[in-house]
DRENDO-1510 file (C-alpha; in Angstrom, 1 decimal, always signed):
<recs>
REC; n; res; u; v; w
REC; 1; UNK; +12.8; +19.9; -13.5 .
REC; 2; UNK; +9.3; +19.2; -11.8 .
REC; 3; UNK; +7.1; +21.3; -10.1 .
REC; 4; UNK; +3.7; +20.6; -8.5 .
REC; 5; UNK; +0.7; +22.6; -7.3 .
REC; 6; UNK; -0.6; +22.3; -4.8 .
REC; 7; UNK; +3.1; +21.9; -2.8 .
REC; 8; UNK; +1.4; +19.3; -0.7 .
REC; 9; UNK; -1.1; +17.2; -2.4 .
REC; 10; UNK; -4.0; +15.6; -1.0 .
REC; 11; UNK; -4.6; +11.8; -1.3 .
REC; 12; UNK; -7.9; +11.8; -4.5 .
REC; 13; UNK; -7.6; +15.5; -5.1 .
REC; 14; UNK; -6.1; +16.6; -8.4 .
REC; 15; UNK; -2.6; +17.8; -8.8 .
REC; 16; UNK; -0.6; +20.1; -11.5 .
REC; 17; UNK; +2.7; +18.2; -12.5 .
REC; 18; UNK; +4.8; +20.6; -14.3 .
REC; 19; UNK; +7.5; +19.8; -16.8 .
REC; 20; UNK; +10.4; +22.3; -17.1 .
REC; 21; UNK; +12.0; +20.9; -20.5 .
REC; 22; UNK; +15.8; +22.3; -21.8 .
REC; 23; UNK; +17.0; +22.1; -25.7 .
REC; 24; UNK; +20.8; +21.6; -25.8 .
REC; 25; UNK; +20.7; +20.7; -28.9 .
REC; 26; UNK; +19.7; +22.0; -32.8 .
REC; 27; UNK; +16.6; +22.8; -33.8 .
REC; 28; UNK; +15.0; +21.0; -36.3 .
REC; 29; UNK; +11.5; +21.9; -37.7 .
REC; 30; UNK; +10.1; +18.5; -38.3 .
REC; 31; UNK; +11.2; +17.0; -35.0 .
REC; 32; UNK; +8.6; +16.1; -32.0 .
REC; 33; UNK; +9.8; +15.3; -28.6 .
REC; 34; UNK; +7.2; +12.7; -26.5 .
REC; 35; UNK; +7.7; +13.3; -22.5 .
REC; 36; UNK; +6.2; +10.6; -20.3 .
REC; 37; UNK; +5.1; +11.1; -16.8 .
REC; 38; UNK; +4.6; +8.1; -14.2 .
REC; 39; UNK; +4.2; +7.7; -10.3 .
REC; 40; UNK; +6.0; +5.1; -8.9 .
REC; 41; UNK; +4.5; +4.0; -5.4 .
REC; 42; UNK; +5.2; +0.8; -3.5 .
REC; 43; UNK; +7.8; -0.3; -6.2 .
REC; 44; UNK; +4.6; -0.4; -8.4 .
REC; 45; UNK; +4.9; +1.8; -11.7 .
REC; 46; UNK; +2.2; +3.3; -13.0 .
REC; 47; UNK; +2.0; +5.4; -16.2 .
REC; 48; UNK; -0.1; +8.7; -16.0 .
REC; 49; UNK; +0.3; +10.4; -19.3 .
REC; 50; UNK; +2.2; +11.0; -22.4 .
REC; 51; UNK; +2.2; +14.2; -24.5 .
REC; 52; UNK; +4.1; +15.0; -27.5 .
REC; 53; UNK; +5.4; +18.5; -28.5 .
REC; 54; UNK; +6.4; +20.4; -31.4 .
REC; 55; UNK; +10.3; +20.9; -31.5 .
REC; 56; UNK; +11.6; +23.8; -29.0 .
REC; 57; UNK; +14.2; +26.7; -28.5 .
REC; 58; UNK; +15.8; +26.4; -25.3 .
REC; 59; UNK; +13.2; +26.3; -22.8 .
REC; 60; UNK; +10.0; +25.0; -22.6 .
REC; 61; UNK; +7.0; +23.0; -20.5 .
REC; 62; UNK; +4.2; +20.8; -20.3 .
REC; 63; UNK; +1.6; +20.2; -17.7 .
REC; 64; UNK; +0.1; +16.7; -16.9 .
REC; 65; UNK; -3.0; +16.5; -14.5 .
REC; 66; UNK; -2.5; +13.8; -11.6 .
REC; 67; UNK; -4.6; +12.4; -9.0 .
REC; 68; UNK; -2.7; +10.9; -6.0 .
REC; 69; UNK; -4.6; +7.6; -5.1 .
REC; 70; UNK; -2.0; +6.3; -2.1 .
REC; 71; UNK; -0.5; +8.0; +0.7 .
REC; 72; UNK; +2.9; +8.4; +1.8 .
REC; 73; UNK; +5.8; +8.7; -1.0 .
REC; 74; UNK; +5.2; +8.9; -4.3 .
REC; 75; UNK; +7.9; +9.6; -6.9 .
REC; 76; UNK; +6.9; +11.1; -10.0 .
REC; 77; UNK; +9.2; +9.8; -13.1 .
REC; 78; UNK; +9.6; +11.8; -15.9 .
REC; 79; UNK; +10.8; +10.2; -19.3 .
REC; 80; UNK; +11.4; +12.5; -22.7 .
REC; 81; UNK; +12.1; +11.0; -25.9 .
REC; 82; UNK; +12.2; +7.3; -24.7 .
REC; 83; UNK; +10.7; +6.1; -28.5 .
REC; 84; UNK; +14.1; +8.1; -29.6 .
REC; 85; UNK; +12.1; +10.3; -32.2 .
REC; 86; UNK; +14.0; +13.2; -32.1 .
REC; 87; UNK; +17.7; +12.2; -33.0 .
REC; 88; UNK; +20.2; +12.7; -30.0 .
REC; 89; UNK; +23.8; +12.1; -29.1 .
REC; 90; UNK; +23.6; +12.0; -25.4 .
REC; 91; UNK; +20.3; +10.6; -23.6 .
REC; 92; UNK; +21.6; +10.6; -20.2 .
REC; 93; UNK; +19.4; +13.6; -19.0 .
REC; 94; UNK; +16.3; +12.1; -20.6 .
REC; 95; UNK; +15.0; +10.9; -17.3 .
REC; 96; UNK; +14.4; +12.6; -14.1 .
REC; 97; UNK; +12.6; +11.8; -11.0 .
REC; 98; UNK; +10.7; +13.5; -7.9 .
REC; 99; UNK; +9.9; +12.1; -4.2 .
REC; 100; UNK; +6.4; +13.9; -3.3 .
REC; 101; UNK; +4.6; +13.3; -0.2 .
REC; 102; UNK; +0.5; +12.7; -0.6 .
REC; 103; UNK; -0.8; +13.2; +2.3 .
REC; 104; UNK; -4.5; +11.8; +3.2 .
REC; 105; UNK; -7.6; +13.9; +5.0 .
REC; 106; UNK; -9.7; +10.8; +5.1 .
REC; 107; UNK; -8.7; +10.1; +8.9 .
REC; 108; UNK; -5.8; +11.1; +11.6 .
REC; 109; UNK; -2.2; +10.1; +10.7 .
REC; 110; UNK; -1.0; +8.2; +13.5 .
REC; 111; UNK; +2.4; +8.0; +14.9 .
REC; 112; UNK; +1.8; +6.3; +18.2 .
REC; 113; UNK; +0.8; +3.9; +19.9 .
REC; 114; UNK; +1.4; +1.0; +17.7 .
REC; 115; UNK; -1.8; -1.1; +17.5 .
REC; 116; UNK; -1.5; -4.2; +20.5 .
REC; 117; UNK; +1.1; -2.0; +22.7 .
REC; 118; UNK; +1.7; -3.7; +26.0 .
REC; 119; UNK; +3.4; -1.5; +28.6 .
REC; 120; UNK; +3.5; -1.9; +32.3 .
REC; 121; UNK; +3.1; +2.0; +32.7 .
REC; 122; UNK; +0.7; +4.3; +34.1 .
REC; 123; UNK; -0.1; +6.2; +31.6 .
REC; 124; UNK; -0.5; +5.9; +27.4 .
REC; 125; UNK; +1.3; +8.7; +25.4 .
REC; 126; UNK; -0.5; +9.2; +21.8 .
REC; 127; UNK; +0.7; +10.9; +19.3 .
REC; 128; UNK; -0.9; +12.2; +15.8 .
REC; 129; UNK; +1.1; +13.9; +13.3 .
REC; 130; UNK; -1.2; +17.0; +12.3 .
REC; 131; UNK; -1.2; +18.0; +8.3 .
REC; 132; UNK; -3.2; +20.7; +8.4 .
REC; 133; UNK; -0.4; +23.5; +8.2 .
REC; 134; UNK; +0.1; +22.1; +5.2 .
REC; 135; UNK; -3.1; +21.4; +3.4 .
REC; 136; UNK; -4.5; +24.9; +5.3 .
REC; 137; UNK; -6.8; +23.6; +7.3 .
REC; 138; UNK; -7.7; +23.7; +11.2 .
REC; 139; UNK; -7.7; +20.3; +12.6 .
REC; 140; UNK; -8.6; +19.0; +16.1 .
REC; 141; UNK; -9.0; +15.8; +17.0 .
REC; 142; UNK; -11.3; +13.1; +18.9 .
REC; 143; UNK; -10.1; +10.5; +20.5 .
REC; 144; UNK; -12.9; +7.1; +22.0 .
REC; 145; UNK; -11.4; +4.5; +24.5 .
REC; 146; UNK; -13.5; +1.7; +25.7 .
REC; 147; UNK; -13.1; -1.7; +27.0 .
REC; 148; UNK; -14.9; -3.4; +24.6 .
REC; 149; UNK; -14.4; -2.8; +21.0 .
REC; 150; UNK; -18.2; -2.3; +19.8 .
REC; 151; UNK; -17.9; +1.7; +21.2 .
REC; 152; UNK; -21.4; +1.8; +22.1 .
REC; 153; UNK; -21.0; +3.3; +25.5 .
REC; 154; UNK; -17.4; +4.6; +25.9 .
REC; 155; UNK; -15.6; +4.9; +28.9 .
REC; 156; UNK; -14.2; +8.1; +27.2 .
REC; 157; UNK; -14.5; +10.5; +24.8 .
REC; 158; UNK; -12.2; +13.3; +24.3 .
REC; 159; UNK; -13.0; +16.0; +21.6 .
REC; 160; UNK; -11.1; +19.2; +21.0 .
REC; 161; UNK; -7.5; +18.3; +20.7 .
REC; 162; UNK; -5.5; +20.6; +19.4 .
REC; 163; UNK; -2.1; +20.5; +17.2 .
REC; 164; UNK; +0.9; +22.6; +18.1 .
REC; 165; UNK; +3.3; +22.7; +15.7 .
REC; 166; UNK; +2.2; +19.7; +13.2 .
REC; 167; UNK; +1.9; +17.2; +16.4 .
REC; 168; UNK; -0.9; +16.1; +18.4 .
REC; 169; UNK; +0.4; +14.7; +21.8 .
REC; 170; UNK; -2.1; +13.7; +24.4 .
REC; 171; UNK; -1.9; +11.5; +27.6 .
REC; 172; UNK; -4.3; +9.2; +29.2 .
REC; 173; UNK; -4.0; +7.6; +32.3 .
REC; 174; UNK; -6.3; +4.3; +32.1 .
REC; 175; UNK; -8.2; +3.7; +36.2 .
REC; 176; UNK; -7.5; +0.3; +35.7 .
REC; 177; UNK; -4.8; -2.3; +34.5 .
REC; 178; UNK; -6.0; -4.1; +31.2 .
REC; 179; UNK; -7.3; -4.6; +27.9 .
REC; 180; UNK; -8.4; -1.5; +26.4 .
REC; 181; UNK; -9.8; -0.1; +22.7 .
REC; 182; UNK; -9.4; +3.2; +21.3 .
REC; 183; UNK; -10.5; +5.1; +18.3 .
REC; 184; UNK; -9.8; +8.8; +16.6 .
REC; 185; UNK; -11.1; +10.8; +14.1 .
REC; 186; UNK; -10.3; +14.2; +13.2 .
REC; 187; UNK; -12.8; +17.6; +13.3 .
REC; 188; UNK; -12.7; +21.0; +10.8 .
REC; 189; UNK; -15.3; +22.8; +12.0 .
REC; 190; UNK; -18.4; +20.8; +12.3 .
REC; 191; UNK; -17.1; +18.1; +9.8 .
REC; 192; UNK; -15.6; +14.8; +10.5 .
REC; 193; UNK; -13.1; +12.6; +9.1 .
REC; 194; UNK; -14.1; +8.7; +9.3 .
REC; 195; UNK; -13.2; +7.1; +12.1 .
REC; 196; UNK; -10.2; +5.0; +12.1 .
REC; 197; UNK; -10.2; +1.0; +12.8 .
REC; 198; UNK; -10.4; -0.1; +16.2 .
REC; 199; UNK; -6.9; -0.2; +18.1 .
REC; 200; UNK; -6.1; -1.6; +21.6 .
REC; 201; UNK; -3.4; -1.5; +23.7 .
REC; 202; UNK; -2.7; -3.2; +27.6 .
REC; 203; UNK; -1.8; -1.9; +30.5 .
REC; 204; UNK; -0.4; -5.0; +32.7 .
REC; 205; UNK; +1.0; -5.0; +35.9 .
REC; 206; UNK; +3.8; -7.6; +34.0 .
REC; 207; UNK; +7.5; -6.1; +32.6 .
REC; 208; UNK; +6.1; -7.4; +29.5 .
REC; 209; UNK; +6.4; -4.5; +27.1 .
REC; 210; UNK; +6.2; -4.5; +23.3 .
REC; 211; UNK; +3.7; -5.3; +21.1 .
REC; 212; UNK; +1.5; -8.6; +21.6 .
REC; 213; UNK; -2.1; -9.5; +21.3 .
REC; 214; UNK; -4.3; -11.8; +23.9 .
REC; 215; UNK; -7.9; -12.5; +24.5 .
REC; 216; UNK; -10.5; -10.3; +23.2 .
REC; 217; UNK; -7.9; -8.1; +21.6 .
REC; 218; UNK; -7.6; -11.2; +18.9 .
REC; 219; UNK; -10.9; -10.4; +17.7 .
REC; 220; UNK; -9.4; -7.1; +15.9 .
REC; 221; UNK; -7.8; -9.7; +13.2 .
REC; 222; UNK; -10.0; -10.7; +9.8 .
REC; 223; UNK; -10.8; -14.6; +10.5 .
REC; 224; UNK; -11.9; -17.3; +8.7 .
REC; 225; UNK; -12.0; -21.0; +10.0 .
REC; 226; UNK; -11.6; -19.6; +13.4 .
REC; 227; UNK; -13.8; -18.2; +16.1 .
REC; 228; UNK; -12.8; -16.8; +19.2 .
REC; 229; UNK; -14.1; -18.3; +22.1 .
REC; 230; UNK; -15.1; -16.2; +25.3 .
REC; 231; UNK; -14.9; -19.6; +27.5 .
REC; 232; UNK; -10.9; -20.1; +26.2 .
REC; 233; UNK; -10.2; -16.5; +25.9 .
REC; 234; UNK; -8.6; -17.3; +22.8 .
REC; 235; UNK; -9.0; -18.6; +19.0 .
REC; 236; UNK; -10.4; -22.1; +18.1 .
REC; 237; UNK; -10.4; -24.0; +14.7 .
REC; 238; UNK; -14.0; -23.8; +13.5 .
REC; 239; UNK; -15.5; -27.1; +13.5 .
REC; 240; UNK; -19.5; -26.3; +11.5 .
REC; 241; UNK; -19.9; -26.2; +7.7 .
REC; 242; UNK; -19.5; -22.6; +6.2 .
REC; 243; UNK; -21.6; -22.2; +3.1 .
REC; 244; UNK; -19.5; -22.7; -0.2 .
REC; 245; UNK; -17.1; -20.2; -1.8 .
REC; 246; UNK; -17.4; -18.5; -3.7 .
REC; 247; UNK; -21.2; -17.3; -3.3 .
REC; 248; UNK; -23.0; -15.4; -5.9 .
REC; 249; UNK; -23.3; -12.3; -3.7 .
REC; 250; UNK; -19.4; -12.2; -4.0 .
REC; 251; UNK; -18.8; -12.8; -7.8 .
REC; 252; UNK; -17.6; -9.4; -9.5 .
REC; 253; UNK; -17.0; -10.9; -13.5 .
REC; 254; UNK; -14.9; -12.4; -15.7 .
REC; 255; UNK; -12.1; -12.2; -18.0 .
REC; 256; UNK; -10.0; -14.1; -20.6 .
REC; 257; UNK; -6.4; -14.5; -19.9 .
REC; 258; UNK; -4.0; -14.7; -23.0 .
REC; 259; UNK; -1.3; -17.4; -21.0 .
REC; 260; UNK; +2.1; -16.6; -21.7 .
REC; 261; UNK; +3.9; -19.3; -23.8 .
REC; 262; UNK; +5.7; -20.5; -20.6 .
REC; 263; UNK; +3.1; -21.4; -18.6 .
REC; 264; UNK; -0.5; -23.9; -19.6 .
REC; 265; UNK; -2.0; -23.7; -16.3 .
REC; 266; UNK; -3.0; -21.7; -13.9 .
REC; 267; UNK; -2.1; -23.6; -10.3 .
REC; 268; UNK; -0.6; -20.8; -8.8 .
REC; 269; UNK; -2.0; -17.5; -8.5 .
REC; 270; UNK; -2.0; -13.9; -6.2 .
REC; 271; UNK; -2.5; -10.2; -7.1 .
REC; 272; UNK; -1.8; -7.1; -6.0 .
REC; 273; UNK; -4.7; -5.5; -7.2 .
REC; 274; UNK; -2.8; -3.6; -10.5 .
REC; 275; UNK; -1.8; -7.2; -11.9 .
REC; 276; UNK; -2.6; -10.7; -11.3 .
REC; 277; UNK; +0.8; -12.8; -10.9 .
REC; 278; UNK; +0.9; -16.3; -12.2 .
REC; 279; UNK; +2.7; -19.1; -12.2 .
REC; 280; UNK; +2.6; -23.3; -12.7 .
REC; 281; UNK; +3.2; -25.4; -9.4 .
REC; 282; UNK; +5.8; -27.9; -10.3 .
REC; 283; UNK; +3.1; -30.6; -8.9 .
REC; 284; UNK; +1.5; -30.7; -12.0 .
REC; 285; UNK; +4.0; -30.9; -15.1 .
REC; 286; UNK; +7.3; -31.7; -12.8 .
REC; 287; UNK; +8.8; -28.2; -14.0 .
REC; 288; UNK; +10.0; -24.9; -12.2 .
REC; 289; UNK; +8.2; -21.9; -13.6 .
REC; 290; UNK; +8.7; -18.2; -14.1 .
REC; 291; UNK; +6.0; -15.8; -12.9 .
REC; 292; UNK; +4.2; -13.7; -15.3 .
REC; 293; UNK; +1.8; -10.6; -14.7 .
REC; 294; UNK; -1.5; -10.1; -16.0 .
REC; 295; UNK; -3.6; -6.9; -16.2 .
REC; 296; UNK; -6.5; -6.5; -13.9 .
REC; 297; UNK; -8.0; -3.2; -16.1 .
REC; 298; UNK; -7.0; -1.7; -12.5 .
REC; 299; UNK; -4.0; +1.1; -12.2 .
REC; 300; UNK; -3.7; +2.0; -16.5 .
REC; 301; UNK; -3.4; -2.1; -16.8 .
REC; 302; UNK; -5.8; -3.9; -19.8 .
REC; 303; UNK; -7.5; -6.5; -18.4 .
REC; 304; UNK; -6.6; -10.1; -19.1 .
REC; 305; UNK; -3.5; -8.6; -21.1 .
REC; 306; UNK; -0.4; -10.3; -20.4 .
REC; 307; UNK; +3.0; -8.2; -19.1 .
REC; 308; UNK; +5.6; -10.2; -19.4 .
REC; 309; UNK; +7.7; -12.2; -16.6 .
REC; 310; UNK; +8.3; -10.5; -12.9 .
REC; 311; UNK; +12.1; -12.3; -13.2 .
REC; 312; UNK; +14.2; -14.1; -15.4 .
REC; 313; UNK; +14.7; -16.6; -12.4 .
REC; 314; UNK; +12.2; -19.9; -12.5 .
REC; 315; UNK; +11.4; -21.5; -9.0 .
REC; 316; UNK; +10.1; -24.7; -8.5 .
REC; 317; UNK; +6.8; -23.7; -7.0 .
REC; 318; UNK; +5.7; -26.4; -4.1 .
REC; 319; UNK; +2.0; -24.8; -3.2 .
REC; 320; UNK; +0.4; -21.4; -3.5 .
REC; 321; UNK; +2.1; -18.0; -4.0 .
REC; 322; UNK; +1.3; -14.8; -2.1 .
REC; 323; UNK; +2.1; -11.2; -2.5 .
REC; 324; UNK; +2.4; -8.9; +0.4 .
REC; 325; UNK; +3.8; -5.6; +0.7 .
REC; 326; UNK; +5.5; -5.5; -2.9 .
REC; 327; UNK; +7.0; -9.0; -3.4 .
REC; 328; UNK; +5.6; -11.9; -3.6 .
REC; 329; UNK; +6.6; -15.2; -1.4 .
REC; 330; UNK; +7.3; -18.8; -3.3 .
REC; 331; UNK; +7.1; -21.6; -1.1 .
REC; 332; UNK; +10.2; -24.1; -3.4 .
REC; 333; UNK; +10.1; -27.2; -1.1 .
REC; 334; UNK; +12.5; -26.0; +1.4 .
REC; 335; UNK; +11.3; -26.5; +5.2 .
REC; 336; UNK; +13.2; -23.5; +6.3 .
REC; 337; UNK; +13.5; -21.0; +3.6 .
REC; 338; UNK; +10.9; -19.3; +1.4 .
REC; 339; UNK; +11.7; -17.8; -1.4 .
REC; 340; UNK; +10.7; -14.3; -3.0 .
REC; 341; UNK; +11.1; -12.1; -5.5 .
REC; 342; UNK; +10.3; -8.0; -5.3 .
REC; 343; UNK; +7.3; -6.9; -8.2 .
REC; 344; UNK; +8.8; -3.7; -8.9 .
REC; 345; UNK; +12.6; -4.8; -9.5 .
REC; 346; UNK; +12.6; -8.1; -10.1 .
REC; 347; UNK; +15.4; -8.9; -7.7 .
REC; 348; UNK; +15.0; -12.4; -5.4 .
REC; 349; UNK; +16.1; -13.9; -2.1 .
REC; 350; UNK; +14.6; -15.8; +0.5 .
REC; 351; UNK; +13.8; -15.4; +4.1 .
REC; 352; UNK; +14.4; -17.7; +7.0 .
REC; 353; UNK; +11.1; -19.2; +8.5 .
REC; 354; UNK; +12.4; -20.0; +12.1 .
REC; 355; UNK; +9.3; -21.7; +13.4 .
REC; 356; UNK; +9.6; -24.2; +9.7 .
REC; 357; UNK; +7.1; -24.6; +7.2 .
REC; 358; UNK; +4.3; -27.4; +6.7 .
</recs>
C-alpha cells in the first residue's frame, strides 16, 4: 500500500511517499529486500529512489522523500525485490501503483474558456477550478481583459473573485463585438501568483462558434520566419536575413554521445527534455532505422548515456523527427500517413494527414 503526506501535494513542494510492506513468507536472517519507488507522468518514467531493508516479520515500511515537478496525474510505482535477492515463489504482488494528483499554486487552473473561443454570444462565461480547499489556502482571483494584448491600460480589471465550492465562475459581458485579450492570476492575502499567458477569445456577430484564431489574435503564437503584418491582418513569410543560428548567447554546452551500434550518424534528432531520441534518415545510408534514447543528465538520466531502443520496429525515416505530447512523429515517405511511435510504451501507428504532406 501507499500513502502520502500531504493528501494533496503541491507542484515543487516536498512530499512523504510511504511504503506499507507485507511478509507472506519465511523469515530468513541473511535476506534484504530492495523496494523501488518511481513517478510515472506523461508515459515518461522516472526513478526516484531505491532503499534496501533488513529481512521483516509481517509488517513493515519505508519512507521515500518526493518532489512533484508536473502537474496533473502522477502515478507513483512501487517495485520490491525486482533484482530477486530475497528468494520467492510467487512475485505477482511485487509491484503496485498509485494515481496522485499534483496540483500547481504557480497560477489559476483554468477550466474555461478555451484559448481563441469564438462565440456569437453576449456574454463570456469563465471558469477557474479553485484548489485552495485542498492545499488550505484562501484564494481569490484577478481577472485583466483588454483589446490589445500588451495590458498596459486595460479595459478591465476585476480583483476579488471568490471560489464557492472549489469553482470560480464569473461573467463578462464585452460593450462591443470583437477581438479581445484576457489574463488572471490568483491573490492569498497580499501575495500573487504569476500571471498566466495572454488568452483571447471573439465575440462576432457570425454563427461561427468554436475555437479559431484571426488577425492580431495570431500574434499569441511563438514565430519564426514569419511576421504578422498590421496592413494584411494576417501572417507573412519573412523575407530579411535573420542573424545565424545558433548564436553564442544561446549555446548552453556539450556532451559526448556513446551511438548505439545500430545507428553511425546522427541525421535525425528531437527530445523531450528527459532524453534525446535519435535516429539515421534513410537518405543517407539507404536503410530504415530504429530510434534509440539518450540521456540529457535531465529527470535521473546520465548525460550522453545511451538507453536502448524506444521500439523494436525500424522506419524508414524520409526527414526530421519530432516529439510532441509523449510520442514522437516519423515522416516514412508516405504523402498521407505519418507514422509514430508512443516514448513511454513503445507501441506505433500512424495518423492520417488530410491536408498531405510536402
Amino acid at each position: 500500500m501507499i500513502s502520502i503526506l500531504p493528501q494533496f501535494p503541491i507542484v515543487n513542494s516536498p512530499v512523504q511517499v510511504k511504503i506499507h510492506l507485507k511478509n507472506f513468507g519465511i523469515i530468513k536472517r541473511d535476506d534484504s529486500l530492495t523496494v523501488e519507488l518511481s513517478t510515472m507522468v506523461k508515459n515518461i518514467k522516472t526513478p526516484i529512489g531505491s532503499k534496501k531493508i533488513d529481512s521483516f516479520g509481517l509488517r513493515d515500511s519505508v519512507v521515500f522523500s518526493w518532489t512533484p515537478t508536473e502537474d496533473g496525474a502522477n502515478i507513483l510505482i512501487v517495485n520490491v525485490n525486482e533484482n530477486g535477492d530475497a528468494a520467492e515463489d510467487d512475485l505477482s504482488d511485487n509491484e503496485t501503483s498509485k494515481s496522485v494528483y499534483a496540483y500547481k499554486t504557480s497560477e489559476p487552473n483554468i477550466v474555461k474558456p478555451t484559448n481563441g473561443f469564438t462565440s456569437n454570444k453576449s456574454s463570456i462565461e469563465f471558469l477557474f477550478a479553485d484548489i485552495g480547499e485542498y492545499v488550505d489556502k484562501k484564494f481569490t482571483y484577478e481577472i485583466q481583459i483588454d483589446t490589445v494584448s500588451s495590458f498596459e491600460k486595460p479595459i478591465l480589471d476585476m480583483m476579488n473573485i471568490s471560489p464557492i465550492n472549489g469553482i470560480v465562475v464569473w461573467t463578462y459581458s464585452p460593450p462591443d463585438s470583437g477581438i479581445y485579450f484576457w489574463r488572471t492570476r490568483s491573490w492569498e492575502g497580499s501575495d500573487s501568483s504569476n500571471w498566466t499567458k495572454s488568452f483571447t477569445f471573439n465575440i462576432t456577430a457570425s454563427s461561427t462558434k468554436g475555437i479559431s484564431f484571426t488577425k492580431k489574435q495570431l500574434n499569441l503564437f511563438d514565430l519564426e520566419s514569419i511576421n504578422y503584418s498590421d496592413s494584411l491582418q494576417g501572417l507573412s513569410l519573412n523575407a530579411s536575413f535573420f542573424p545565424a543560428k545558433p548564436t553564442n548567447s544561446r549555446y548552453l554546452g556539450k556532451f559526448n554521445v556513446s551511438l548505439p551500434a545500430g545507428i553511425n550518424n546522427l541525421s535525425a534528432l528531437t527530445t523531450d527534455g528527459k532524453y534525446i531520441y535519435i535516429a539515421a534518415m534513410y537518405y543517407y545510408n539507404g536503410q530504415s532505422s530504429k530510434i534509440y534514447k539518450i540521456g540529457t543528465g535531465n529527470n535521473g538520466t546520465v548525460e550522453g548515456q545511451s538507453y536502448g531502443e524506444v521500439t523494436f520496429t525500424v522506419f524508414p525515416i524520409f526527414h526530421t523527427i519530432f516529439y510532441y505530447d509523449g510520442k514522437i512523429y516519423i515522416p516514412t515517405g508516405s504523402s498521407k500517413y505519418l507514422s509514430w511511435v508512443e516514448t513511454g510504451t513503445g507501441d506505433t501507428d500512424s495518423i492520417f494527414v488530410s491536408g498531405g504532406l510536402l
